[in-house]
N, C-alpha and C positions, 0 to 999 in steps of 0.2 A: 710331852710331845706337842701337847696345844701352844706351852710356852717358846716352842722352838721353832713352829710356825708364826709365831707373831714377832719374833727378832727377824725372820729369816724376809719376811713379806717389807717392812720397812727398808731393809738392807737394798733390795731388790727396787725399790720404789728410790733411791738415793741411785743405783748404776744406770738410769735411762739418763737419757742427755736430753735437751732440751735446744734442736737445731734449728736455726735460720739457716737457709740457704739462698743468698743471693742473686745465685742466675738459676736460668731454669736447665743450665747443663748437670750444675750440683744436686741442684734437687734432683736428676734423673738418678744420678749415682746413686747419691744415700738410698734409693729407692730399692736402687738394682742389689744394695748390697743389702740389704733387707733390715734395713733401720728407718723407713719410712717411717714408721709407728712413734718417732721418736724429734719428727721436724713439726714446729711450730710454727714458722713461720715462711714463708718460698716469698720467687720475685711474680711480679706480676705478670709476667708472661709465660710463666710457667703453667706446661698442659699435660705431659704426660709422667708417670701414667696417669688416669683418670681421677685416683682417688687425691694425686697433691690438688687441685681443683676447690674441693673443701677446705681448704690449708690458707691460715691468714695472710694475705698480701702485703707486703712491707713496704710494696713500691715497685719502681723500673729499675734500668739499668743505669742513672744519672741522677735520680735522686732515692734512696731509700730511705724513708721515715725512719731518724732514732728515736723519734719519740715512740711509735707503734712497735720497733725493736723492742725498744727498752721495758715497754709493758708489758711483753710478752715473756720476760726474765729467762733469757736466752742462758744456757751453760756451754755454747759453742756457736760463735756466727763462721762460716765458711764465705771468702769473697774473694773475686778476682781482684789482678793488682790492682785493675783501675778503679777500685774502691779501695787505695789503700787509706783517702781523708776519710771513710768514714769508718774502717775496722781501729785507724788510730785514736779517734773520738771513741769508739767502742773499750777498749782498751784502758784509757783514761777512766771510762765508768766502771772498771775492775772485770770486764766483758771478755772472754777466752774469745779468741780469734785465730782461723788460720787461714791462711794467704794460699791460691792456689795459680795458676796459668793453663790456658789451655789454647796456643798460640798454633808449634807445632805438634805432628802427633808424639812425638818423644813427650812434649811437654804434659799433654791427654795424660798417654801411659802412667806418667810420672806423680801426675796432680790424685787420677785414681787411686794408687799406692799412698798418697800422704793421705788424703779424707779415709782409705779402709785404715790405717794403722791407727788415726785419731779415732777412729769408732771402733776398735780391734773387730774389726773383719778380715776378712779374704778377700783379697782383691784378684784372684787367680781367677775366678770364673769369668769377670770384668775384661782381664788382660788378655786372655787366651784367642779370643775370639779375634779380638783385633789383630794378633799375629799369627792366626790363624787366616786373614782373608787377607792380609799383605803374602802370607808364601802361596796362597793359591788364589792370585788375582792374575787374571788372564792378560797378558803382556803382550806389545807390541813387537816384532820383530825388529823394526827401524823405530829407533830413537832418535829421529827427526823431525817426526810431526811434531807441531805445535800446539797446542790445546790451551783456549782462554774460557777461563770461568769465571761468568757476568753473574752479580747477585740482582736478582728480582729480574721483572718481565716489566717492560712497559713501551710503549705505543710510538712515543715520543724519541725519536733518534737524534738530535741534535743535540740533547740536555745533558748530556754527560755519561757516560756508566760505572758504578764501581765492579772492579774488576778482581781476581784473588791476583796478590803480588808473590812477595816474597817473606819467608819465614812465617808461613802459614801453612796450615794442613793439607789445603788446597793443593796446594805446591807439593807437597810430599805426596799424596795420593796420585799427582799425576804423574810423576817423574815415579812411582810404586808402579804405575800402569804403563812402561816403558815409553813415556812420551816427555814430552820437554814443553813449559810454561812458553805461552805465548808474548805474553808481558817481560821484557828483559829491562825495564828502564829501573835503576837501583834505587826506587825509592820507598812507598809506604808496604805495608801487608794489606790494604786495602785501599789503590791510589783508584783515582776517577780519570777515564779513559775518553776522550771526548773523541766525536765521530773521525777526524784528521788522524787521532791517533792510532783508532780502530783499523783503519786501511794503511797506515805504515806497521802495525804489529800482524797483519796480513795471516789469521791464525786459520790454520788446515781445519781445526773443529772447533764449534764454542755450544758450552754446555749453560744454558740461562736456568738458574735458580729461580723458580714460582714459590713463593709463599703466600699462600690468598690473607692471611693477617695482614701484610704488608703493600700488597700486590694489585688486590682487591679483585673483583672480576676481570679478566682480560680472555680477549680470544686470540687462542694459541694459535690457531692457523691465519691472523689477520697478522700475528704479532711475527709469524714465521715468514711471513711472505716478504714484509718487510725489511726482513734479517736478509734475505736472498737478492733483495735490490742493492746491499752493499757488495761493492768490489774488493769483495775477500775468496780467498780459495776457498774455505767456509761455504759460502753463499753459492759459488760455483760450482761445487760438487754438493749439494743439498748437503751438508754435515751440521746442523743447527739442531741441536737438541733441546726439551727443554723438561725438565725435572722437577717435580713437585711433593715429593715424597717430606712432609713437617722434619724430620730428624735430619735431613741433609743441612741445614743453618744452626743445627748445636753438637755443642764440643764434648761430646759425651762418649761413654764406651759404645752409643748405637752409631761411631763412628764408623764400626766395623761394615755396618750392612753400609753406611756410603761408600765406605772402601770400594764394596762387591758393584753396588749400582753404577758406581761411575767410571771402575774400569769397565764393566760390563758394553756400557755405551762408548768407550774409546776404543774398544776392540771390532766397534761394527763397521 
């Protein structure tokens, strides 16, 4: 018996994985699908839950250390495409890699499904919810309105905004919440909307993304009042929202509670 606990503990000790995860969306998943106990390495901007926090940081979203990778003898790095130079560099040093996107939410859904199959989990509890809050997201009757979703809050109106475009989740959650993208010009998933542009895309409601990491302090009622001196139907019927909830800026399954939040506010 003793001898077949001591086969059984090594064996056991060979099936954990040993994961990096480069954004701080990945690292939620692994988390949620209950192989935290099993990432060695997250990106630096990774917060939740609490516990990746103690978890060694390999870097941003633009440079991730291969050397701090490398030392950390990774058996799986997870990264987005736009890390494909350095999972290919990874790779080269006999490094398992796999490629995830998390663009639209088809792509979320999709990317969840490949990281639980790489870690044989269940990705059902993961998926459920999210289509679970797109069939009971409270919808518009007229799919006329427009609705423009500006990332971050700031003071400064002439300097530009990044705005959600096209072929982003953004886009799907709004057009989920029976409304129509205020931005129609065919260009990036995150183009910059400068004030000219702002008052020809003339949007019925705009929902401004606060993240205090990036944001810093701002006062929301200085920043609102401001939004209101623009000549937008927006500004004319007070419809300026503004959202500060940390999980609404990642591509993860707690995309679902943004689903809820953000038709929630499109329905008011």
């Amino acid at each position: 018996m003793r001898l077949m606990l001591l086969l059984i503990f090594p064996l056991f000790l060979i099936s954990q994985e040993r994961i990096i995860a480069l954004s701080p969306a990945i690292s939620e998943i692994v988390f949620a699908l209950n192989k935290g106990d099993e990432l060695v390495g997250v990106s630096e901007y990774a917060s939740y839950p609490k516990e990746v926090q103690k978890i060694t940081k390999v870097g941003a979203y633009v440079n991730p250390s291969l050397e701090k990778i490398f030392s950390l003898n990774p058996s799986l790095v997870i990264g987005q495409q736009h890390y494909e130079k350095t999972l290919t560099q990874l790779n080269k040093l006999g490094i398992k890699t796999l490629t995830v996107e998390f663009s639209t939410l088809h792509s979320i859904e999709h990317s969840i499904s490949k990281i639980a199959k790489a870690l044989h989990a269940d990705p059902n509890p993961l998926l459920r919810p999210i289509k679970e809050a797109l069939m009971n997201a409270p919808k518009k009757k007229s799919t006329h309105e427009k609705v423009l979703i500006v990332y971050g809050l700031s003071l400064d109106m002439h300097r530009g905004f990044y705005v959600a475009g096209h072929n982003i989740f953004y886009e799907d959650i709004i057009k989920a919440c029976g409304a129509q993208n205020a931005y129609t010009a065919r260009l990036l998933s995150q183009p910059v909307l400068h004030y000219e542009g702002l008052i020809q895309a003339n949007p019925d409601k705009v929902i401004l993304l606060y993240h205090h990491a990036t944001d810093g302090q701002v006062n929301f009622q200085k920043a609102k009042e401001l939004w209101y001196n623009i000549p937008i139907n927006a500004a004319k019927n007070k419809k300026i929202y503004i959202m500060n909830k940390d999980y609404l800026s990642i591509h993860s399954h707690r995309v679902a509670q943004t689903i809820t939040d953000i038709c929630e506010v499109l329905s008011l």
